[in-house]
C-alpha positions as CSV (number, residue, x, y, z in Angstrom):
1,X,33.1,-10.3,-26.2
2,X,33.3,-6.5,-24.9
3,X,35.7,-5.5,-22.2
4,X,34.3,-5.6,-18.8
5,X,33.6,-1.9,-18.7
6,X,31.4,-2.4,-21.9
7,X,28.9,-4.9,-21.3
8,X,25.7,-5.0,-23.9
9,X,22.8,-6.3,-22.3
10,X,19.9,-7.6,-25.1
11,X,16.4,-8.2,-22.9
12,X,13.3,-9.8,-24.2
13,X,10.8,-8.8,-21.6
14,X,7.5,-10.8,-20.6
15,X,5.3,-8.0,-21.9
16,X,5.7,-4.1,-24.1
17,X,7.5,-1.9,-21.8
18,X,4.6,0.0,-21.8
19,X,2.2,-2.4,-19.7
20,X,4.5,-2.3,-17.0
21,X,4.6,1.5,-17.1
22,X,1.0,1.8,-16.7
23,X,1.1,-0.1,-14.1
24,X,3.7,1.9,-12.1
25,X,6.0,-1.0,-12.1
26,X,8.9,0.5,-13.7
27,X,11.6,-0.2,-11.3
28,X,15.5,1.2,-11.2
29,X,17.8,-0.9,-11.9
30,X,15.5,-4.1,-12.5
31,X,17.2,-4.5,-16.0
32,X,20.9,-3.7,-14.8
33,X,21.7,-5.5,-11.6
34,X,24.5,-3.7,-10.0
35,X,24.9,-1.5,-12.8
36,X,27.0,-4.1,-14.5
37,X,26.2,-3.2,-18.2
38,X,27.0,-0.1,-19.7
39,X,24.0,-0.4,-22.4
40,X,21.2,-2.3,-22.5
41,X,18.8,-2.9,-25.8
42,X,15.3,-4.0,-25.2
43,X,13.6,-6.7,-27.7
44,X,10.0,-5.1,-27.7
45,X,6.9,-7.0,-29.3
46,X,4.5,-4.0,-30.1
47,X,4.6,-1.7,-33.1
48,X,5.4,1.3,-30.6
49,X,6.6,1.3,-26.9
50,X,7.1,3.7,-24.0
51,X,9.3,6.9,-24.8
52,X,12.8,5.5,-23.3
53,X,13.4,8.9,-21.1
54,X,10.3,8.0,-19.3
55,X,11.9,4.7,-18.0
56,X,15.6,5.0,-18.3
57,X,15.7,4.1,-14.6
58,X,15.1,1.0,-15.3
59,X,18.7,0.5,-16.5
60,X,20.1,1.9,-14.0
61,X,23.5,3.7,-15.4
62,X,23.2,2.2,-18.5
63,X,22.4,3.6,-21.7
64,X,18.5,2.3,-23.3
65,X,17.6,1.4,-26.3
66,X,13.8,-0.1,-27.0
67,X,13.6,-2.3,-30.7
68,X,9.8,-2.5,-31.1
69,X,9.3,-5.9,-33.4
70,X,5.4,-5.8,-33.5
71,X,3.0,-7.5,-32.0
72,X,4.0,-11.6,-31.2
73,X,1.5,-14.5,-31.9
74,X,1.7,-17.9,-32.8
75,X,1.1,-17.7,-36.7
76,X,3.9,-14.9,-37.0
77,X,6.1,-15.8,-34.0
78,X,8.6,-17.2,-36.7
79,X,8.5,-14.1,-39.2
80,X,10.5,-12.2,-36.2
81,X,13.3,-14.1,-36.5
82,X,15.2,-12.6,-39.3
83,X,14.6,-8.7,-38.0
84,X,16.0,-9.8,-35.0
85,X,18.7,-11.5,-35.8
86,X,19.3,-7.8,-37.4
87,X,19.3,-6.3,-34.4
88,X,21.9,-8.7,-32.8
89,X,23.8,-8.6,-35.2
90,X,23.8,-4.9,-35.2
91,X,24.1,-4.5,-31.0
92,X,26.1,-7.3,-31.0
93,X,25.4,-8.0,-27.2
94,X,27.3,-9.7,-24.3
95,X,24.4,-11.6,-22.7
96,X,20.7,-12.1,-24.1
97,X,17.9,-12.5,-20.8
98,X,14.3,-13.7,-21.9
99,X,11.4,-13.0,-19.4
100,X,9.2,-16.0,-20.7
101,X,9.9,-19.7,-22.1
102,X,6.8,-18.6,-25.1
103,X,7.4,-17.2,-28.3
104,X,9.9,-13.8,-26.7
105,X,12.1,-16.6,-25.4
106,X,11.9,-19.0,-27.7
107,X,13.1,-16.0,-30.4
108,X,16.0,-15.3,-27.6
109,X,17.1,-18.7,-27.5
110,X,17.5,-18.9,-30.9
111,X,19.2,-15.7,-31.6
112,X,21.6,-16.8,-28.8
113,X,22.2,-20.4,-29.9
114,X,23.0,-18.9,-33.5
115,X,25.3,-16.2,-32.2
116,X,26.6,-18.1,-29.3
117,X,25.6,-15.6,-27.0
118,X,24.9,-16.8,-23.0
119,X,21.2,-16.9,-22.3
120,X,20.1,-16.4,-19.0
121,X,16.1,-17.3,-18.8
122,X,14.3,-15.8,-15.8
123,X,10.5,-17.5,-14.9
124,X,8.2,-15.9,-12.8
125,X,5.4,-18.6,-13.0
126,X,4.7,-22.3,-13.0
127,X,3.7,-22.5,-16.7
128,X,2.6,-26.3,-16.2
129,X,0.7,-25.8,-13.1
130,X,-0.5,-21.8,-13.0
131,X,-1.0,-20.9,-16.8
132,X,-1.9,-24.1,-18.6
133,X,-3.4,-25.3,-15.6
134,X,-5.6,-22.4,-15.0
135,X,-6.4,-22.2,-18.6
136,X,-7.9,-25.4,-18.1
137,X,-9.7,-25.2,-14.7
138,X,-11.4,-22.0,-16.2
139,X,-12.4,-23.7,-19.5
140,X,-10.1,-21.1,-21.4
141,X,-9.9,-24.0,-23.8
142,X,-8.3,-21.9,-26.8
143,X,-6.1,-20.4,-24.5
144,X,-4.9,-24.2,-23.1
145,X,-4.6,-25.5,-26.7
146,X,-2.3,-22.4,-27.3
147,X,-0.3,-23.3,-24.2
148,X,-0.6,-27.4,-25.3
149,X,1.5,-25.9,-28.6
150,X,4.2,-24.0,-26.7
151,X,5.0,-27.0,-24.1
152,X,5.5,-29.3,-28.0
153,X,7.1,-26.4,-29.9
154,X,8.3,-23.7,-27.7
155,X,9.3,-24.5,-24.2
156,X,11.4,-27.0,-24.2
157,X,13.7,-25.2,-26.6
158,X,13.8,-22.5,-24.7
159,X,14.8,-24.3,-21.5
160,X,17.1,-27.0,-22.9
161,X,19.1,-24.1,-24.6
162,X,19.3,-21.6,-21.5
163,X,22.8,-20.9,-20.2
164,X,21.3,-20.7,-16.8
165,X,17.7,-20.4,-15.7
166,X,16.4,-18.2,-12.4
167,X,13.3,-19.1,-10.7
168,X,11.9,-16.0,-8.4
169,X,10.9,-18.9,-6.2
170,X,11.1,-22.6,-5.6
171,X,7.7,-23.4,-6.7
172,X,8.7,-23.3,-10.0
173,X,11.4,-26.1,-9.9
174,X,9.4,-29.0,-10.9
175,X,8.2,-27.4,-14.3
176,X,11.6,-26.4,-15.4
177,X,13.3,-29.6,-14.4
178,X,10.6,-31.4,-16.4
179,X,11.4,-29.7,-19.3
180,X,15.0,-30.6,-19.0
181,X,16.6,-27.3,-17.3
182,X,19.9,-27.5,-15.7
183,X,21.8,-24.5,-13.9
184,X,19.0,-23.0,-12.1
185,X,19.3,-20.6,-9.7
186,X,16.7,-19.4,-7.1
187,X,16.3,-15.4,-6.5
188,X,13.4,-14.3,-5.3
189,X,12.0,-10.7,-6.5
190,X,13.8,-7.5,-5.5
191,X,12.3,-5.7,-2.3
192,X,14.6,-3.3,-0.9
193,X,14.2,-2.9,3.0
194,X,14.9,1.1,3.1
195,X,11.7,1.2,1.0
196,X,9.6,-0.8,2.8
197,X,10.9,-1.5,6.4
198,X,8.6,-0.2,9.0
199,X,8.4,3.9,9.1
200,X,9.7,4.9,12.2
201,X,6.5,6.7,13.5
202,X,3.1,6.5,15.9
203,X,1.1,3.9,13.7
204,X,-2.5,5.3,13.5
205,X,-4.4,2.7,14.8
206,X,-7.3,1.9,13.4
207,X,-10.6,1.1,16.2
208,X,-10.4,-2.4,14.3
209,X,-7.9,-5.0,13.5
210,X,-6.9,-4.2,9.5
211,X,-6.1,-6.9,6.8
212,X,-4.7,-6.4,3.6
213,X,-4.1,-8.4,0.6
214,X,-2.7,-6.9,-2.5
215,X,-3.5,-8.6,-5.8
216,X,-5.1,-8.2,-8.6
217,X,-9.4,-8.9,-8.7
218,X,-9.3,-12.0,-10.5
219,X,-10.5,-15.6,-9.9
220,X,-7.3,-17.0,-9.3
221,X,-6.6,-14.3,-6.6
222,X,-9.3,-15.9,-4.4
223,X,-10.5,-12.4,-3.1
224,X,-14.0,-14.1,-2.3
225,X,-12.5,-16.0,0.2
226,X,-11.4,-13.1,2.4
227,X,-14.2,-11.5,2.3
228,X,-15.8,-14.3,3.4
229,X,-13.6,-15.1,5.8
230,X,-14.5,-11.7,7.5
231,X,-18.0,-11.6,8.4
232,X,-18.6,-12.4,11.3
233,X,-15.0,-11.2,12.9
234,X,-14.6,-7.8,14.0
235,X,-11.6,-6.4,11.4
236,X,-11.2,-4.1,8.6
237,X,-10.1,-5.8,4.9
238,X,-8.4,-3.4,2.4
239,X,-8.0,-4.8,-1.0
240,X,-5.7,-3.2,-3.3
241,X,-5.7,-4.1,-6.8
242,X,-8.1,-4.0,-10.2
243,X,-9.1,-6.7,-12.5
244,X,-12.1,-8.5,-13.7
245,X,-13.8,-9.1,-10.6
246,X,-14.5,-5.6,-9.2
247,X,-17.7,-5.2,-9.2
248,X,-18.3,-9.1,-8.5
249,X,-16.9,-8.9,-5.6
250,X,-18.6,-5.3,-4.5
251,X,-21.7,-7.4,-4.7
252,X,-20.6,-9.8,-2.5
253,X,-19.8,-6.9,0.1
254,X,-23.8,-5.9,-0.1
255,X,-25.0,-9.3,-0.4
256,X,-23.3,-10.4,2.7
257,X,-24.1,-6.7,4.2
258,X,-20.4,-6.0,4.9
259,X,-20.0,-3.3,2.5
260,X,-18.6,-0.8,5.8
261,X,-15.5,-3.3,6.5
262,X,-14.4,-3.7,3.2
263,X,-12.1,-1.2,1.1
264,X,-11.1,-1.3,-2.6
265,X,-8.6,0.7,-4.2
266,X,-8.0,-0.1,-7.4
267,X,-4.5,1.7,-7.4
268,X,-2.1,2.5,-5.2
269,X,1.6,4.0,-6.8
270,X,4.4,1.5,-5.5
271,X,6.2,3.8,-4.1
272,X,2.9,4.6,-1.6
273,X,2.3,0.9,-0.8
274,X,4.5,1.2,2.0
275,X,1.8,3.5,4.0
276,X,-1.0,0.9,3.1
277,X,1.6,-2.1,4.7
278,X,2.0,-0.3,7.7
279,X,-1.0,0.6,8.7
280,X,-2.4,-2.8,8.7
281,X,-2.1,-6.3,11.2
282,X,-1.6,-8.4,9.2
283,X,-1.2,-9.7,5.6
284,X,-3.8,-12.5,4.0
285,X,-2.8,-14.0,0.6
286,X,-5.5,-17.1,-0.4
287,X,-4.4,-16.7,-3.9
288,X,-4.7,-20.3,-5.2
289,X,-1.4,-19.9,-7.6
290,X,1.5,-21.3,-5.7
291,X,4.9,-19.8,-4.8
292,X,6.1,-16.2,-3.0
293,X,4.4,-13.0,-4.6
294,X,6.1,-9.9,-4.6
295,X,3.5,-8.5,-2.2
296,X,3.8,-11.0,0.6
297,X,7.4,-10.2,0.9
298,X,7.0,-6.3,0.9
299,X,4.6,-7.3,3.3
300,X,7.3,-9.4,5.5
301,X,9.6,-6.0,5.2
302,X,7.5,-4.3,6.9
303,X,7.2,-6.7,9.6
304,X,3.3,-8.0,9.1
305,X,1.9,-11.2,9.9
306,X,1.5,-13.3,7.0
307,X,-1.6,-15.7,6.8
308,X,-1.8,-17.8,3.2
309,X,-3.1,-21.3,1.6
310,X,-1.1,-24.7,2.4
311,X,1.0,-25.8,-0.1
312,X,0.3,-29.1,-1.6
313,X,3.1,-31.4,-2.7
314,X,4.7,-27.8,-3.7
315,X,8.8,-27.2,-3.0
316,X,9.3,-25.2,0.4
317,X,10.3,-21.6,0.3
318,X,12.9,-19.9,1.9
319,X,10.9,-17.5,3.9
320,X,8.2,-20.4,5.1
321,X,8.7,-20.3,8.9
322,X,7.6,-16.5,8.9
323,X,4.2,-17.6,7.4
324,X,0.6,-19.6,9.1
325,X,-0.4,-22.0,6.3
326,X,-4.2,-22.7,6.3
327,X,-6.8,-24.0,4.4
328,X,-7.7,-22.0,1.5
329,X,-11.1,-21.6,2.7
330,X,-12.9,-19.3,4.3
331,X,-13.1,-20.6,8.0
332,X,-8.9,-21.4,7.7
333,X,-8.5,-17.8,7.1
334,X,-10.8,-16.7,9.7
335,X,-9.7,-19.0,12.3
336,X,-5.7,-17.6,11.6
337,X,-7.5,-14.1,11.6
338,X,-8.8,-14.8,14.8
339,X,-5.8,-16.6,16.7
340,X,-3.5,-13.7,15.4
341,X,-6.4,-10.9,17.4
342,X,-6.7,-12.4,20.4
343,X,-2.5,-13.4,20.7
344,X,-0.5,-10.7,21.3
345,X,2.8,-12.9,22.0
346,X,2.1,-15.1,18.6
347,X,1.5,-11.7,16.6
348,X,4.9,-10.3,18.1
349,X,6.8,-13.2,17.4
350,X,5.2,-13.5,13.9
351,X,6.6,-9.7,13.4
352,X,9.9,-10.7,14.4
353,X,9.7,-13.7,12.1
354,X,8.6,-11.6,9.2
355,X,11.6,-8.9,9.5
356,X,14.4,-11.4,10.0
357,X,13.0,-13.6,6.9
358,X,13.0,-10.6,5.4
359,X,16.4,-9.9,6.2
360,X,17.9,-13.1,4.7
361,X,16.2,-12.4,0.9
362,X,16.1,-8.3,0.6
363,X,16.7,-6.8,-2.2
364,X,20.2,-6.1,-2.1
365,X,20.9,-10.0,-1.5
366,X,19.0,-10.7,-4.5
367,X,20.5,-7.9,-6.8
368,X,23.9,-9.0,-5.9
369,X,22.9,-12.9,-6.4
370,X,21.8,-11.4,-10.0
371,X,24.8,-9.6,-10.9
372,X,26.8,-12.9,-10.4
373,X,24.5,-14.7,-12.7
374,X,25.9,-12.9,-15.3
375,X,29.2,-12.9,-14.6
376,X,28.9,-16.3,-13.8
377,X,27.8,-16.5,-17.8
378,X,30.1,-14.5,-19.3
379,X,33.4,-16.1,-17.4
380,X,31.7,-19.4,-19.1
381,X,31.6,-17.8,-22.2
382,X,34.9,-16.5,-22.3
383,X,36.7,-19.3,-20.9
């Protein structure tokens, strides 16, 4: 193992580097918690990703390297494992990270149980309940057979063989315990509060009330409901986001003649979400995946309101007493809506509930809970 000062980081990320620079999402130090490494390699599955100068920042201090392996799928998922057991053996790193429990992770896991090498497995979804689930619900059918495969041949391996695993939120417990995951850890995504706590200046105020939800404009986001939910009360809705139900849900907006109090913008730069946050009363999230998005908690730093579904038979989250659970239907959301409008001590004290939830889970709490992960892992691997 490399001295302290030398740490090698090898990450197999959920998707190309590239996505996520489209996106805007590249964020500092998201690889490199604490700058603990000194160099980190990335494990890329396309023939050709991002130009590394264009997201260095993303390793913070450390030095980046991208390995492009081509693109992953289940007939050549296997194929991989040779050229990058090449590259391990060539980086020769202190800790391996995988992004997914699918074919990336599965390739990380084995690479690490072959090398000895600690594996720390981060999930960002419910892959029993949100993806296979889903896949079902929406008659994806190929897509759920797919996903029938990996839970056989892929995810259990992944999880059983993880040094530790970290959940970005408790909603995600059940699947990995199922699967036979010990050593978890809960850390919910990074939102820093000098990005996004309040700006310190006259809030334009709108003549109407202002929700916003920020997601993207897909089925399982629920926009429909919001909109919905708005039509006969007197507010503003901003949605922020693309997908595949843009221009669905436009028509909706004429058909129910409320195309005036609804906004689209299919992109806003993170760094500029902040504005958007601030501008608005309140956040609604009738998204009908479970567990925390990063958007309701930058929406938390920056003290709004938070209206969302009720969980059912779903673990509770640390941040649950600064949010109104309601049914995920449109007369829940507009009934919150209208309690929140017409309460000015309930909206105040949900501000104040929002900033001090906030407080307990920032960023800074989370990036240090990260670092120690990995220490954690490589004290265990050197002792």
């Amino acid at each position: 193992m490399s001295k302290r000062n030398d740490l090698t980081l090898c990450v197999f990320p959920n998707d190309p580097i590239i996505s996520y620079f489209n996106k805007g999402e590249i964020k500092t130090k998201y690889f490199n918690p604490e700058n603990i490494f000194k160099s980190i390699h990335i494990i890329s599955a396309i023939d050709s990703d991002v130009d590394e100068e264009k997201i260095k920042k993303i390793a913070g201090n450390a030095k980046l390297k991208i390995h492009c392996i081509g693109n992953l799928n289940l007939k050549n998922y296997q194929s991989k494992l040779k050229p990058v057991e090449g590259i391990i053996q060539k980086i020769q790193p202190d800790v391996i990270r995988a992004h997914n429990p699918l074919m990336n992770g599965w390739l990380a896991a084995k690479v690490a149980k072959k090398f000895n090498i600690p594996l720390v497995l981060s999930l960002h979804d419910n892959y029993e309940k949100d993806v296979r689930g889903q896949a079902l619900k929406n008659k994806k059918i190929f897509r759920y057979l797919k996903l029938k495969y990996t839970s056989k041949m892929l995810e259990p391996f992944v999880i059983q063989n993880s040094t530790k695993i970290i959940c970005v939120y408790r909603y995600i417990l059940p699947y990995v315990r199922k699967f036979g995951g010990n050593d978890i850890e809960i850390i919910y995504n990074r939102v820093y509060p000098l990005k996004f706590n309040k700006i310190e200046k006259e809030k334009k105020q709108p003549s109407k009330l202002s929700i916003i939800y920020v997601s993207r404009l897909a089925k399982e986001k629920n926009q429909e409901c919001l909109i919905k939910a708005i039509k006969d009360v007197d507010v503003n809705l901003l949605l922020i986001g693309n997908g595949p139900d843009y221009e669905k849900l436009k028509q909706l907006t004429k058909n129910l003649k409320i195309e005036d109090k609804v906004d689209f913008k299919k992109s806003v730069p993170n760094e500029s979400l902040v504005e958007y946050y601030n501008n608005a009363d309140i956040f609604a999230s009738p998204g009908k995946q479970g567990g925390i998005g990063i958007p309701i908690i930058e929406a938390m730093a920056c003290g709004l309101p938070i209206i969302t579904k009720k969980r059912e038979n779903e673990e509770s989250e640390d941040m649950d007493d600064a949010i109104m659970f309601v049914k995920n239907n449109p007369d829940g959301f507009k009934d919150a809506i209208k309690k929140i409008m017409t309460n000015k001590k309930l909206k105040e004290k949900m501000i104040q509930k929002s900033l001090y939830e906030f407080s307990k889970i920032n960023g800074n709490i989370m990036e240090r809970k990260e670092a120690k992960v990995y220490y954690d892992v490589l004290k265990l691997a050197k002792n």
